[in-house]
N, C-alpha and C positions, 0 to 999 in steps of 0.2 A: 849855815846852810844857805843856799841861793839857784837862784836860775841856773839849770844845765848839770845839776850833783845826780847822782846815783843815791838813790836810799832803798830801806828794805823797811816793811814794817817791824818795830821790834816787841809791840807787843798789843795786845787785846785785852778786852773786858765783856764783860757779860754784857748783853745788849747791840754788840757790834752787827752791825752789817754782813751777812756770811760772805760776799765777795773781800770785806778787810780782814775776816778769819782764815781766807784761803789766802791770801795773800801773805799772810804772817806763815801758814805752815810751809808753802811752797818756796819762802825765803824772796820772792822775783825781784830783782832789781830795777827800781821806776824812774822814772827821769819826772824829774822836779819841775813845772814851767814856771811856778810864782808861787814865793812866801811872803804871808801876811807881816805887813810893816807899818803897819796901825801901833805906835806908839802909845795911843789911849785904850787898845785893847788889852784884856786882863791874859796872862802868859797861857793862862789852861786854857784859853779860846781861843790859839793864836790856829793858823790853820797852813796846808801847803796845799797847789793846786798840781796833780802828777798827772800822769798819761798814762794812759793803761788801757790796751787791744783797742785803740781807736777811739776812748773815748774819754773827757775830762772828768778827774775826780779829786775829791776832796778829802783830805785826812788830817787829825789835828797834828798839830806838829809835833808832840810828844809823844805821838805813838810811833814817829820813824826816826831812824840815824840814816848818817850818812855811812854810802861805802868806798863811793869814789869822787 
């Protein structure tokens, strides 16, 4: 995964944010601008920074794939 990919959420947990649960059921496809590359960070806190209706957000990187 990197700057410029297409991803989709692929999935949720209890506790999530409702804009990351709408995003998972609506499928939308985001555009990626930066993935965490903290080599000292632990994987389950690694994070991506996407774009979405104008405004920066943040999702761990395990809750999205890539689509394109």
């Amino acid at each position: 995964m990197k700057a410029g990919d297409l991803v989709i959420v692929k999935n949720t947990s209890t506790g999530d944010n409702p804009w990351v649960v709408d995003l998972y059921r609506t499928q939308k496809p985001l555009l990626v601008l930066r993935v965490d590359r903290d080599p000292n960070s632990y994987p389950e806190y690694a994070w991506v920074e996407i774009f979405d209706e104008g405004r920066h957000k943040y999702l761990s990187k395990r809750s999205v794939k890539v689509v394109s």
